[in-house]
C-alpha positions in Angstrom: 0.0 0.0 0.0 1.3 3.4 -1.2 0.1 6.2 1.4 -0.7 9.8 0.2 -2.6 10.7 3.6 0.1 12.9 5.0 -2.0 15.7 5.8 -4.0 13.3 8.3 -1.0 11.9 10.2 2.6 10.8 9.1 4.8 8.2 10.3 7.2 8.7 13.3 10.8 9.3 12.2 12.9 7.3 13.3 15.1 9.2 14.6 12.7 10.8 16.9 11.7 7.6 18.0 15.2 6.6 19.2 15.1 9.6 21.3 11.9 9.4 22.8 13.0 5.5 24.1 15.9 7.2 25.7 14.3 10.0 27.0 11.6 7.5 28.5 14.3 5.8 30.4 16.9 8.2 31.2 14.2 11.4 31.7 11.8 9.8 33.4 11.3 12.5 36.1 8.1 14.7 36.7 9.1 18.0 35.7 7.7 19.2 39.1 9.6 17.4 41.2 12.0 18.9 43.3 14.5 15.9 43.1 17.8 15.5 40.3 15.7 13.2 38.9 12.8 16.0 38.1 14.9 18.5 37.6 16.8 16.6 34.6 13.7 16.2 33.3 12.5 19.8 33.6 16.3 20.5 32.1 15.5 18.6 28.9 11.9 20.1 29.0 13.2 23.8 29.1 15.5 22.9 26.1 12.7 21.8 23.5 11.0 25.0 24.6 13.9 27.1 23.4 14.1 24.9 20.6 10.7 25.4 19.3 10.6 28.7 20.0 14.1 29.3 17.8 12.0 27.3 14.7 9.3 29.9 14.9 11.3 33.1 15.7 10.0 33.9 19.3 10.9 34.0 22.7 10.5 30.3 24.7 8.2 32.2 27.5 5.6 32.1 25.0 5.6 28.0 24.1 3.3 25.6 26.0 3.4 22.2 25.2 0.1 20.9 24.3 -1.2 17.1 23.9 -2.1 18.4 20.1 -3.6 21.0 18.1 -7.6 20.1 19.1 -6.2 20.5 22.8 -3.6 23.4 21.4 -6.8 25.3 19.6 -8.8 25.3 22.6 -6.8 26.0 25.1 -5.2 29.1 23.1 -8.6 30.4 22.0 -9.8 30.7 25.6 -6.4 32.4 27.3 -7.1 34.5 24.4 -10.5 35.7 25.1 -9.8 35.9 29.3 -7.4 38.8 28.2 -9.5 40.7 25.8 -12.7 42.2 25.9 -15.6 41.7 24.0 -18.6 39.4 22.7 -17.7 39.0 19.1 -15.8 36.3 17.0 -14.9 36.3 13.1 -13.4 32.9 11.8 -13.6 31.0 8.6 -16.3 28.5 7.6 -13.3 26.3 6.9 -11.5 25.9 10.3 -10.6 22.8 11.8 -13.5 20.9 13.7 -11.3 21.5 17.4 -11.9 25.3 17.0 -15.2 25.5 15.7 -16.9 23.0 18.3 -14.6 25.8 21.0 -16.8 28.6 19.3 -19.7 26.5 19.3 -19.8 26.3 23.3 -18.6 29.9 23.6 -22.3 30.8 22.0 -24.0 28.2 24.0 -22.2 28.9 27.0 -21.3 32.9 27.4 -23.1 34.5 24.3 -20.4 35.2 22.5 -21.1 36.0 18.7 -19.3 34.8 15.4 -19.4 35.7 12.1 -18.1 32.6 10.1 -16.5 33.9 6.8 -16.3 32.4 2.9 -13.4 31.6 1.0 -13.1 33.6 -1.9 -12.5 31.8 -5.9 -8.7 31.3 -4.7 -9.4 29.4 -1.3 -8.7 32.6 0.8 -10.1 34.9 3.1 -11.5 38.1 1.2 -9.3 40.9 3.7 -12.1 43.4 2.7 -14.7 40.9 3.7 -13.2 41.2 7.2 -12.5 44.4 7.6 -16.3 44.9 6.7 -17.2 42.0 10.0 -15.2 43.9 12.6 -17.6 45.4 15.0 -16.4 47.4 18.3 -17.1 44.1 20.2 -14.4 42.0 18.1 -12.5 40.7 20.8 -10.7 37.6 18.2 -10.0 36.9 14.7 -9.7 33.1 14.5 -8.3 31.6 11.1 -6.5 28.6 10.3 -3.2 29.2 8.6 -2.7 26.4 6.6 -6.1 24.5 4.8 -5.5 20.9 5.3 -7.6 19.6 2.3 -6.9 22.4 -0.7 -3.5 23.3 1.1 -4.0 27.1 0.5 -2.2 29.5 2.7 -4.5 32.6 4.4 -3.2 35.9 4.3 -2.1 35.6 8.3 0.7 38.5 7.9 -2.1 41.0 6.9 -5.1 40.0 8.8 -2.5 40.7 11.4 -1.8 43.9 10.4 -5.5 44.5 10.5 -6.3 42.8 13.9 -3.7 45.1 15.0 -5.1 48.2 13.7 -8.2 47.4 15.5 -7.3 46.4 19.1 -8.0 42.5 17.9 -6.2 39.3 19.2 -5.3 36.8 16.6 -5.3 33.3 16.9 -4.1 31.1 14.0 -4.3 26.7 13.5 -0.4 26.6 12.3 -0.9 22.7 12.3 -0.9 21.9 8.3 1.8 24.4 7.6 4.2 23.7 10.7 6.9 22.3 8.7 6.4 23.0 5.6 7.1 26.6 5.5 9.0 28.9 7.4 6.3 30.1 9.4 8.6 33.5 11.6 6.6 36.3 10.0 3.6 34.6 10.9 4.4 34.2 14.3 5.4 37.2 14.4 1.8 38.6 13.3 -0.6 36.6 16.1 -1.2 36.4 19.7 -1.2 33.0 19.6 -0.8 29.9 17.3 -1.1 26.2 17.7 0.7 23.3 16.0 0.9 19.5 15.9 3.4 16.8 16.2 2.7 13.9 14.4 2.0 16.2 11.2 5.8 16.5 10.5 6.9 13.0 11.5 6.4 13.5 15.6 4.5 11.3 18.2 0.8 11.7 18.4 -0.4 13.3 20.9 2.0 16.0 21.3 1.8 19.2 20.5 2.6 23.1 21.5 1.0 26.7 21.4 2.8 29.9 21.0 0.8 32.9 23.1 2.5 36.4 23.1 3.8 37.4 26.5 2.5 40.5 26.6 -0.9 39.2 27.3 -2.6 38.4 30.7 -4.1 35.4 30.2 -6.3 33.1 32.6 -5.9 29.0 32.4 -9.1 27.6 31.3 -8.6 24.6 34.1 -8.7 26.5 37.7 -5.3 25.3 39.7 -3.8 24.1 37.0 0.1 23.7 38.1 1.9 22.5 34.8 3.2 24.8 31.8 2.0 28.1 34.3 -1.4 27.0 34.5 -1.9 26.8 30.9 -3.2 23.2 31.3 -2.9 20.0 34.0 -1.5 17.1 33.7 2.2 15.6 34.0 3.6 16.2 30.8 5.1 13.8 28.2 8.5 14.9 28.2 9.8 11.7 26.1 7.0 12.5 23.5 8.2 16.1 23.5 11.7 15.8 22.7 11.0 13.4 20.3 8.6 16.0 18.4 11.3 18.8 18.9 13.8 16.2 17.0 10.9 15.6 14.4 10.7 19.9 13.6 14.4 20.3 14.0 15.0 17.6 11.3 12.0 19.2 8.9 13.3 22.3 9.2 16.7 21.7 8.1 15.4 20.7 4.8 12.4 23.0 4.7 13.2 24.9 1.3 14.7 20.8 -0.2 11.6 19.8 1.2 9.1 22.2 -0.5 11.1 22.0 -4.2 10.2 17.5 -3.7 6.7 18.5 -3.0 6.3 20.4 -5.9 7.8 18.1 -8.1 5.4 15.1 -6.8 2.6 18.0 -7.5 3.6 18.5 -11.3 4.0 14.6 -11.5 0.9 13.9 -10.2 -0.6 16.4 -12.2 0.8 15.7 -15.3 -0.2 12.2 -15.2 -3.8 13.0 -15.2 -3.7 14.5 -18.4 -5.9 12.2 -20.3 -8.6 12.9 -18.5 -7.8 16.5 -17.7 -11.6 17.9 -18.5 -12.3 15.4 -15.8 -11.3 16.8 -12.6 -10.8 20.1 -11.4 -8.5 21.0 -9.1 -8.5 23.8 -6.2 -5.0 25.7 -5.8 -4.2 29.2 -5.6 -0.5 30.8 -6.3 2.9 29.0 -5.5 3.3 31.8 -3.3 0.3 31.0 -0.9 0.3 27.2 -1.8 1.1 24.4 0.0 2.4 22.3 -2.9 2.2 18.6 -0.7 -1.8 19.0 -0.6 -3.6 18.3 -3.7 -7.6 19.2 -3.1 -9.7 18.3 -6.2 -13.1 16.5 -7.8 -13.0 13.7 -10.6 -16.6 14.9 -12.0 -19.1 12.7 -11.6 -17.6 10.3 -9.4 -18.3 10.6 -5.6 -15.2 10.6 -3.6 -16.1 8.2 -1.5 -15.9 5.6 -4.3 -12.8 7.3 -5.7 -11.0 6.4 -2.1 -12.4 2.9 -2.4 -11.2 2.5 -5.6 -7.6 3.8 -5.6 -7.3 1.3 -2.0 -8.1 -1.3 -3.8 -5.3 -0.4 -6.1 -3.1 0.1 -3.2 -2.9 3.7 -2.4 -4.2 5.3 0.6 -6.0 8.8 -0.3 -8.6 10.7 2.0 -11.9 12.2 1.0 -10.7 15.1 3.0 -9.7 16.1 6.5 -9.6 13.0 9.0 -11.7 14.9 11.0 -14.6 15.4 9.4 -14.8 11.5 8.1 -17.7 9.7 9.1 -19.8 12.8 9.5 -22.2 13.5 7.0 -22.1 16.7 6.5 -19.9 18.0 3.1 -16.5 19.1 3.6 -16.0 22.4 5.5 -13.7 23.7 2.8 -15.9 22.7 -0.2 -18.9 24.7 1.8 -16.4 27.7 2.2 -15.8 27.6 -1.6 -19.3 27.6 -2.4 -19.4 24.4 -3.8 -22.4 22.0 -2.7 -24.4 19.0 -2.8 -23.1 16.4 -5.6 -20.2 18.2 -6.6 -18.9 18.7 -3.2 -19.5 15.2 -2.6 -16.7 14.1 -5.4 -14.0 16.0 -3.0 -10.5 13.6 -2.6 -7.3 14.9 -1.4 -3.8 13.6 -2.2 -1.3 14.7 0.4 2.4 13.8 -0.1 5.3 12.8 2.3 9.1 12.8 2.3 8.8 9.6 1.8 6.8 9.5 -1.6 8.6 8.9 -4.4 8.4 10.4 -8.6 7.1 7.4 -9.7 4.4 6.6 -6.9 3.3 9.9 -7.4 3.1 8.9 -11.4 1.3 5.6 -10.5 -1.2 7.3 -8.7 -2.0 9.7 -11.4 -2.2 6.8 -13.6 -4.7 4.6 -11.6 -6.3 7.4 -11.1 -7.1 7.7 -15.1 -7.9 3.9 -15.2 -10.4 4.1 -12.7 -12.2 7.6 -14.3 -11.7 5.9 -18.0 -13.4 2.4 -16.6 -16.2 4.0 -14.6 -17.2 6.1 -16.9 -16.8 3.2 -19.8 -15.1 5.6 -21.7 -11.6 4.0 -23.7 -11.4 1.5 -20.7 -7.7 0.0 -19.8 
């Protein structure tokens, strides 16, 4: 079986994995303890910090470690809110399921108010659109950096610039595009951001959230006494360093990296070309791309069957962020997009790896025509 599901999870590098079995039995300490043993723990702890923080260009005070980006999103979005006044929320009809369940309660719960925005013909969101959603009340502008099924950047840097303008804290989901691309200047342009470790070849279940200093925040778990009250719970140290190893490694390859994903995209692509009035495929400029994300529709042929079909040819594709499989609802990204019913029903993504190759990339594309050309009984193989 050849995978292209990276944007869902990837495999543990191996690397990492070597150092999260010595960690586990050399650092074994709680980090609270008052012991050698704790404090070599809390020692190795305090050095992913400053390591993650270098990879994103900000000071280590800021970095919480985080058991993922679900936990990551919510936890940010409410140390957010308990340092800024004001009843209002503007995110994207697109974000990840972990922040819009968070703004779901936040209505339920304190009245808050959202006003969920569109994705314009180029998978972004329209900065004049909002600009014109900002009310006095907009205490948070919540959009997700990175789209994991189209792979299309968002503007961050100048919905920062805006949020700024206007008194309004910014929280970006920095989990598909942690990695991938140098992600400083966005940093640099929100009050708080949340990524993932086992999207770039960490452990599950690790994680970490950037939050300004400047702010004063409020834990949402009263008492809490690990990473200053930002959440409970003895932390994972092992599973930490071995995600810090994970980014350190992606990173020094980050620009190698991003020229093999575009290659596997123009493969891919390429291949396709006998049935290319077939499919259509969302993307925007190289510039705001992610090239390792490949978000389309074969027409007329639901996506579900599509996944099926290429499995049974023995490659792993998604019908779309891991998520939002099972529910019934159409993809978040295809609503934002405007597109419904049907069409948005024949949504697949392809997401590549380091580890995928020219020619599985060309194989896909291929199998991928053999099953459009046989379905439809047109010039079958």
């Amino acid at each position: 079986m050849k995978y292209f599901d990276y944007a869902a999870t990837c495999p543990l590098d191996k690397d990492a994995a070597e150092v999260y079995v010595k960690a586990a039995t050399e650092y074994y300490g709680n980090t609270r303890s008052l012991h050698d043993i704790g404090s070599q723990a809390n020692e190795l702890l305090e050095n992913c910090r400053r390591e993650i923080a270098q990879l994103l260009g900000v000071v280590k005070e800021g970095i919480y470690f985080t058991s993922g980006g679900s936990e990551g999103n919510f936890l940010a979005i409410h140390a957010l809110l308990s340092a800024k006044k004001g009843k209002h929320i503007i995110t994207g009809i697109a974000e990840h399921s972990s922040i819009t369940s968070t703004i779901e309660k936040l209505t339920e719960e304190q009245q808050y108010e959202v006003t969920a925005l569109p994705f314009n013909q180029q998978g972004h969101i329209d900065i004049e659109q909002l600009r014109n959603a900002i009310r006095k009340d907009t205490a948070l502008i919540c959009i997700q950096h990175g789209n994991p099924e189209i792979g299309t950047k968002q503007p961050i840097e100048e919905i920062g610039w805006l949020a700024k303008e206007k008194d309004i804290l910014v929280h970006s989901d920095c989990v598909q595009s942690f990695g991938k691309t140098d992600l400083q200047r966005v940093a640099q342009s929100v009050d708080s951001l949340s990524i993932s470790g086992h999207k770039f070849y960490g452990p599950k279940g690790t994680g970490a959230v950037y939050i300004h200093p400047r702010l004063n925040w409020n834990g949402y778990y009263p008492n809490a006494s690990h990473e200053k009250g930002f959440r409970p719970g003895t932390l994972n140290v092992p599973a930490i360093a071995a995600m810090t190893v994970a980014a350190q490694k992606v990173y020094q390859k980050l620009d190698q990296n991003h020229s093999h994903y575009y290659l596997l995209r123009e493969t891919f692509l390429n291949a396709l070309e006998p049935i290319k009035n077939q499919f259509v495929v969302y993307k925007t400029d190289d510039s705001l791309q992610l090239p390792s994300t490949i978000g389309m529709r074969v027409l007329g042929i639901e996506g579900q069957w599509m996944m099926l079909e290429c499995n049974r040819y023995g490659f792993a594709i998604s019908t779309g962020s891991a998520c939002q499989t099972g529910m019934k609802s159409s993809s978040k990204t295809m609503m934002a997009l405007g597109v419904s019913g049907k069409m948005a029903k024949e949504f697949i993504r392809i997401s590549f790896g380091l580890e995928t190759t020219k020619e599985d990339a060309k194989e896909l594309g291929e199998s991928i025509v053999k099953i459009v050309q046989t379905t439809h009984n047109t010039n079958p193989v």
